[in-house]
N, C-alpha and C positions, 0 to 999 in steps of 0.2 A: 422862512418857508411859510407857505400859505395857502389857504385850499383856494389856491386859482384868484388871486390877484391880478396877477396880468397874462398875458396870452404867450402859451410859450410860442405860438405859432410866429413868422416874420412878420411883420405889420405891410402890405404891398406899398403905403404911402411913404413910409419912414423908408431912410438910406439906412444901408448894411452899417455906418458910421454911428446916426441912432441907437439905430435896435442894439449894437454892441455896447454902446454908455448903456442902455435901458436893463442889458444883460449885468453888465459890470455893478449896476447900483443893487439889482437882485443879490448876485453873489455877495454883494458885502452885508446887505441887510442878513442872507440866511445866516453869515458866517459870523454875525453880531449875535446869534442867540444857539447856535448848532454846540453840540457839549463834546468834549474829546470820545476818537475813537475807541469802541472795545465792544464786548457782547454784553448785551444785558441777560441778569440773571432769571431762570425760568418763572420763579415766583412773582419775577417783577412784570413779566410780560404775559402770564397765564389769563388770567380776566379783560385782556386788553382787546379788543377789535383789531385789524387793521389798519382801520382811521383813526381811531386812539392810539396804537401803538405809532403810526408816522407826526401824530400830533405831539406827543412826549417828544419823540426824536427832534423836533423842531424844536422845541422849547428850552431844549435842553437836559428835560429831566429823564431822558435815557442816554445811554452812548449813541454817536454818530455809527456808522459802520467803516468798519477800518477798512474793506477795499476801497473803499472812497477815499479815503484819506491816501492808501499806497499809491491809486492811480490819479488820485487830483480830480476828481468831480463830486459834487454834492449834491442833496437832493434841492431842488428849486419850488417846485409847488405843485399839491397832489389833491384830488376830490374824488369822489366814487369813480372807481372804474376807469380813472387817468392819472398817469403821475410823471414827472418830467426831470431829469436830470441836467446837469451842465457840467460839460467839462472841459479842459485847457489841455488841446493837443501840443504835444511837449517833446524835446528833442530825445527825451528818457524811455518814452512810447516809440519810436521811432525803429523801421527794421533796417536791415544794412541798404536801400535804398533810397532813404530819407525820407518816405510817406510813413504814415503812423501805421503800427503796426493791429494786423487784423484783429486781433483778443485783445487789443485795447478799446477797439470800439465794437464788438463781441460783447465785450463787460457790460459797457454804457446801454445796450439794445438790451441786456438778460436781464440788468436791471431794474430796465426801466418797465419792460414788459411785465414781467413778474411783480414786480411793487405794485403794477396795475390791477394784478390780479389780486394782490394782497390786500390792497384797497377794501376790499366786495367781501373778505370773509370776519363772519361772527369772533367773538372770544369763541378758545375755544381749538379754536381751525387755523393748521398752516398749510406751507404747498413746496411741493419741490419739483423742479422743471422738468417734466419727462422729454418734450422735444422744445430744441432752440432749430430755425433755420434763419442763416441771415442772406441779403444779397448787397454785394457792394454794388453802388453805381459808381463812386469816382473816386480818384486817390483824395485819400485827407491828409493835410501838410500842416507841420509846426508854424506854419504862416498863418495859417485859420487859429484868430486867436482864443476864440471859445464855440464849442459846439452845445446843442443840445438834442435831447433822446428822450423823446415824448412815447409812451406806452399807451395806449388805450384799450378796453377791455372788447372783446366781439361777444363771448358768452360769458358766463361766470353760473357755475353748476354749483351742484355739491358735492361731486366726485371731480371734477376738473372743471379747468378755466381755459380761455383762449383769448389771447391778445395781440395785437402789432403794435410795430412802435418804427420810428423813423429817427434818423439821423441826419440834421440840418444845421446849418450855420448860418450868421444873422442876414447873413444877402439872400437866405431861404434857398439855397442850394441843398439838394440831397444828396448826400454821400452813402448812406445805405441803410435797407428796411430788414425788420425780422417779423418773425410769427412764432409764436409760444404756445406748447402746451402744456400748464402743469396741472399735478395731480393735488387734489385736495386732501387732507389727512388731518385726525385729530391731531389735537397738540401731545397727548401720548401715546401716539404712533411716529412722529417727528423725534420725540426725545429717543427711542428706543432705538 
C-alpha cells in the first residue's frame, strides 16, 4: 500500500484486461508487506495521526483489520483526504440471487469513506460514522473479478467529516456511490 502510486481510478486507454493485471500486481505488492488481522492496542495507536496510523498498517507494524480479512478486501493506497480499497466479489458474498450481497459492498463504501476521513485527523482524534447512505446502480456479480471503493474527503471539520466514495471495477463501471458523515471525537471519548 502506498500513498497514491497509481491511480485507483480505470485508466480510459487501458482494456478492463490491463487495469485488472495493474489491480492484481497491487494486491500482491500490499499483500507482500500487510501484517495479520486483529486490533491494535490503544497505546500503540494513541500518538498516531491518521496517515501514521494507515502507514504502520501498511508496513506491517500494526494489525491489518480483520473485516478485511472476513470479507476479502484490503486497503490499496491512501493520501490526505482519499483512501481506496479492493476487493474480490466472491460466491461467499453472494445473496440467494447470485449478485453480491448489498452489506458486502455496504462494508467496502463505509470503509472506504471513513478511512477517507481518517486520513485528515491529528493524533489524538478518531470518528465514528453517524450517517452512511449508499445508492446501487447495478448488480455486482462473482464474475466481476475485483472491485475497488475509492473514498474522498468533501469537508473535514473538527466536530465532523464528510465524504463520497464510489464502487467500480476495472472496465470503470460503477456499481454504487455513498456519502458519509462522521462525527469527530477525542480518542478518549472513542475508548469510553
Amino acid at each position: 500500500m502506498s500513498h497514491t502510486d497509481t491511480d485507483a481510478h480505470t485508466d480510459p486507454a487501458a482494456s478492463p484486461a490491463a487495469t485488472l493485471a495493474r489491480w492484481l500486481d497491487d494486491e500482491q505488492r500490499v499483500r507482500a508487506t500487510l501484517g495479520p488481522p486483529g486490533v491494535a492496542r490503544p497505546a500503540q495507536i494513541a500518538h498516531l495521526s491518521g496517515m501514521e496510523w494507515f502507514t504502520a498498517i501498511s508496513r506491517g507494524e500494526l494489525p491489518s483489520v480483520p473485516i478485511g480479512a472476513t470479507l476479502d478486501f484490503l486497503p490499496i493506497e491512501f493520501e490526505p483526504g482519499r483512501f481506496v480499497f479492493q476487493g474480490r466479489p466472491d460466491l461467499r458474498h453472494a445473496n440467494p440471487m447470485g449478485t453480491i450481497h448489498g452489506g458486502w459492498i455496504a462494508t467496502l463504501l463505509d470503509s472506504c469513506v471513513a478511512c477517507a476521513v481518517h486520513t485528515m485527523l491529528p493524533a489524538g482524534r478518531a470518528y465514528t460514522t453517524a450517517e452512511l447512505k449508499i445508492s446501487y446502480v447495478r448488480a455486482l456479480t462473482p464474475q466481476v473479478e475485483r472491485v475497488r471503493a475509492e473514498g474522498r474527503v468533501i469537508h473535514a471539520g473538527r466536530q465532523a467529516g464528510f465524504a463520497e466514495g464510489r464502487l467500480f471495477g476495472p472496465d470503470g463501471r460503477l456499481y454504487a456511490h455513498a456519502t458519509t458523515t462522521c462525527i469527530v471525537l477525542s480518542t478518549r471519548a472513542a475508548e469510553g
